[in-house]
C-alpha positions in Angstrom: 73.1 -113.2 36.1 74.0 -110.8 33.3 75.4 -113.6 31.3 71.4 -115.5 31.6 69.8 -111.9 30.8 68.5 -111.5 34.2 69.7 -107.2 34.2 67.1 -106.8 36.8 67.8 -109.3 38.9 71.6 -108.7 39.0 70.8 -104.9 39.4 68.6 -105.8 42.4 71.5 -107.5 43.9 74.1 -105.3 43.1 72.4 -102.6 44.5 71.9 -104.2 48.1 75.7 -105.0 48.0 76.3 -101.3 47.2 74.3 -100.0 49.9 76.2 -102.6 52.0 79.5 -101.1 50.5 79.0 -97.4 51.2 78.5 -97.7 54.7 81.0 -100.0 56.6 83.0 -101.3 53.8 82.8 -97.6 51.9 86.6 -98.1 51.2 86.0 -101.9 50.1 88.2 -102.5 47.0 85.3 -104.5 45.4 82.9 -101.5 45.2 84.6 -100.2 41.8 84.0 -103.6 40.5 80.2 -103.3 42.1 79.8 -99.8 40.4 81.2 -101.2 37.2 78.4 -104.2 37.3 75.8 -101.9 37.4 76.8 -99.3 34.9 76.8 -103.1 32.9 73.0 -103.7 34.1 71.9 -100.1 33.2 73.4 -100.8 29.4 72.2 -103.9 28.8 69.1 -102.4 28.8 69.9 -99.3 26.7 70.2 -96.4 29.9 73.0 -95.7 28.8 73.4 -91.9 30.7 72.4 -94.5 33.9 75.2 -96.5 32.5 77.8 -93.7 32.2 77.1 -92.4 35.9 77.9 -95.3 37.3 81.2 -96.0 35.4 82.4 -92.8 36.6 81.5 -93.6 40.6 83.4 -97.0 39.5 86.3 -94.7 38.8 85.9 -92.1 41.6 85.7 -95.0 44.3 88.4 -96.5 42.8 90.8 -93.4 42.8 89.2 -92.2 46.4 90.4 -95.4 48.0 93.6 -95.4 46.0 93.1 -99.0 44.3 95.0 -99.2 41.3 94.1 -102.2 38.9 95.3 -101.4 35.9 93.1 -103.8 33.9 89.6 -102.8 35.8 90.5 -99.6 35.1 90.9 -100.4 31.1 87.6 -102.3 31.4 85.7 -99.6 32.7 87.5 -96.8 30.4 85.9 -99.4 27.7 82.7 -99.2 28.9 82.3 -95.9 29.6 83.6 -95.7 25.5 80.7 -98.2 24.6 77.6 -96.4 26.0 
């Protein structure tokens, strides 16, 4: 959805699957990558302190559960760099 420039639409969605995530599947290691998406919604349309807050819960959720992927964690470094 990002790709087609539907921000809104993809944030809708991402949103339900985080409120999903941080209840039963809190320790889910997709939710960094569902954190990340959004920070990518919020600076696609230029919030980019919206942008940065969610970057960092990408990395807080990914070092809370202990996940360690080296290359999400370069991608989100990067976008965090970007905004």
């Amino acid at each position: 959805m990002l790709e087609l420039g539907e921000s809104r639409a993809a944030r809708k969605y991402l949103t339900e699957l985080c409120n999903e995530s941080t209840g039963i599947l809190k320790d889910d290691p997709a939710l960094p990558s569902i954190y990340n998406c959004l920070g990518m919604t919020f600076f696609r349309q230029n919030l980019h302190a919206d942008a940065i807050e969610y970057y960092k819960k990408a990395l807080d959720c990914q070092a809370r559960i202990g996940y360690s992927n080296n290359n999400a964690l370069a991608e989100i470094h990067n976008n965090i760099g970007l905004s």
